[in-house]
N, C-alpha and C positions, 0 to 999 in steps of 0.2 A: 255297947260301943267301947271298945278299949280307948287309952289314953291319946293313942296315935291317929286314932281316926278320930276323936272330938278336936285333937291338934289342928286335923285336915280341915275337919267340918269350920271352925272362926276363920281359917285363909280361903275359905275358896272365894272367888271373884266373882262380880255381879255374872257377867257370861256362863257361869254353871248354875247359877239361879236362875238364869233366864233358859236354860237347855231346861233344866228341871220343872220349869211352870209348864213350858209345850209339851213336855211328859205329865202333865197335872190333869188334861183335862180328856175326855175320855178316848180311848184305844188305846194302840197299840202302834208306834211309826217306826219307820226307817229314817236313819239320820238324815237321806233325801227329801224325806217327807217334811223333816222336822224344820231344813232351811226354808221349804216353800212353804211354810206357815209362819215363818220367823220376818217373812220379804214379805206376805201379806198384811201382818200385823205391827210386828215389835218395833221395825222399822220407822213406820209412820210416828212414831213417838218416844224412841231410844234407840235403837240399834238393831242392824240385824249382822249376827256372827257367821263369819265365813263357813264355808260347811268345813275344812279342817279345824276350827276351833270347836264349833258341834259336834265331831267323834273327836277332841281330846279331851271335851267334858264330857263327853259321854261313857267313855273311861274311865275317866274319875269318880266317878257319880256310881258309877261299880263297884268301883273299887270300896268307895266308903259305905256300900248297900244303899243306896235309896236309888239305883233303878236296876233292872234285871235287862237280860235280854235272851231272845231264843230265837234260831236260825226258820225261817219257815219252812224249811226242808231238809234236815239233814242232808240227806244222798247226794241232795244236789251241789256239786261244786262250787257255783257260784250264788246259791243261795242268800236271800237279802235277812240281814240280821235286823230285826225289829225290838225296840223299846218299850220297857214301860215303868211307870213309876214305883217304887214299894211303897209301904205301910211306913217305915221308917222315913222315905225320903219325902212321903206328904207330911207327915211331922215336921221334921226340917223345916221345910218351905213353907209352911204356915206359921210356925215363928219366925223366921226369916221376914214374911211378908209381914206379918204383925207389928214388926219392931219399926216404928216411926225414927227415931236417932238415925238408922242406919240410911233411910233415905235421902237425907239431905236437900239443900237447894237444888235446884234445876241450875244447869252449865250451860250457857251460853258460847258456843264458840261460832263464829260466824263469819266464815271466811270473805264474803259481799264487804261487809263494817270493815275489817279490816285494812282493805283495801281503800274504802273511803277516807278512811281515818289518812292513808298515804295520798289524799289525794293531789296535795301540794308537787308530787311527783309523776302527774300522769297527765294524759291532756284530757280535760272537759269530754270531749267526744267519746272518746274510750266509757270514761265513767258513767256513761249514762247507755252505750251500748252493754254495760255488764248489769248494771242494774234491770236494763230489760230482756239479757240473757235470764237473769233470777227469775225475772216475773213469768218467765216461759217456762222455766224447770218449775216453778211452782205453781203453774198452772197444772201440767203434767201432774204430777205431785197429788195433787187435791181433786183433779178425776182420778187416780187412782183410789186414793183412801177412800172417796165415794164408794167405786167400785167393790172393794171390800167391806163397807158398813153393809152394801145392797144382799152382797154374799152369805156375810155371819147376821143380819136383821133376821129374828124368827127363829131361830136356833136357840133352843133353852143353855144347851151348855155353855156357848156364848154370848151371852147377855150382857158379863163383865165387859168380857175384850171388845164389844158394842159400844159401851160408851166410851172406853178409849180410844177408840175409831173415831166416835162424833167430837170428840174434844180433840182429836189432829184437825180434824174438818174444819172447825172454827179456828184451830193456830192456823192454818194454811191458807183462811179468806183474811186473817189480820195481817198472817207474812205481805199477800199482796194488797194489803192495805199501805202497812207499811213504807213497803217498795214505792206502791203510786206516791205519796207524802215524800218521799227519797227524792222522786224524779223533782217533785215542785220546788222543794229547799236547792237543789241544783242548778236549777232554771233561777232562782233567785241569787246562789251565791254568783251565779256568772253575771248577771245582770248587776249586781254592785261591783264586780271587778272593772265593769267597762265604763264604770258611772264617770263623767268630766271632772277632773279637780282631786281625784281618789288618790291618798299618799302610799308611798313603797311600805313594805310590808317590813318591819323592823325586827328586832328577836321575840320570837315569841316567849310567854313568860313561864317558868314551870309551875305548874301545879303546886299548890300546897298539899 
């Protein structure tokens, strides 16, 4: 590997590690393939890349050698260009994935919380219609990842991305654990706002 390409290899971004692992396990995909494995799986537990992000790693990831690609057809004009890993680029990703530092905490961004945290600016009603909007998308949500545990259960090659499926399963029953626990604290703070005798809300304090 020349100097340029180990330059390339320390910048590439999680998103081309994550192209590279759904080329890690076995065959051979087209970048269409590689999103609707990315929406069944990655998703549930990090991200799934737009299918333009997927062929511009997927070009990259060429470029530096660690995946090849071959047309299934030459002749044919519109021929689907299919993926696969190399020898080089499963090295990569095995020290990539090895490397504990680079992982880091888990990011919380949570746009529901957010909004609670604003709640001094919304009316009560709203905030507990969006809290039970949440609890519907993550109902949704958690028959899906079922759906996929049912699908990759029993499949040797997938065994790994198996229990990363069943560990979304369990965040998805604690999100709507959560959420219900949301709705109660709510029903409480409203219920002290209305309490007889309760004084005006003065400046709040900052934080230390």
């Amino acid at each position: 590997m020349t100097s340029s390409q180990n330059s390339k290899k320390q910048e590439l971004p999680p998103t081309a590690w994550a192209v590279l692992g759904l080329l890690s396990f076995p065959g051979e995909r087209t970048g269409y393939e590689l999103k609707k494995w990315a929406d069944s799986s990655l998703r549930f537990f990090y991200w799934s890349p737009a299918i333009s992000q997927i062929y511009a790693e997927l070009r990259r990831l060429e470029e530096l050698g660690y995946a090849a690609s071959a047309r299934s057809g030459p002749e044919e004009t519109r021929a689907k260009r299919r993926y696969a890993i190399t020898d080089a680029g499963r090295e990569a990703l095995a020290g990539w994935a090895a490397d504990t530092a680079e992982a880091g905490p888990p990011v919380l961004k949570h746009g529901l919380l957010l909004r609670i945290w604003l709640g001094h600016l919304a009316e009560p009603e709203r905030l507990r219609a969006m809290v039970g909007e949440h609890l519907e998308r993550t109902r949704g949500e958690l028959a899906a990842v079922r759906e996929a545990v049912e699908h990759a259960d029993g499949v040797p090659q997938w065994s790994f991305p198996t229990l990363a499926l069943r560990w979304s399963e369990r965040q998805h029953l604690a999100e709507l654990e959560l959420a219900e626990a949301l709705l109660t604290d709510l029903d409480g703070l409203a219920q002290n706002r209305q309490s007889p005798g309760r004084q005006a809300d003065g400046d709040a304090p900052t934080p230390g």
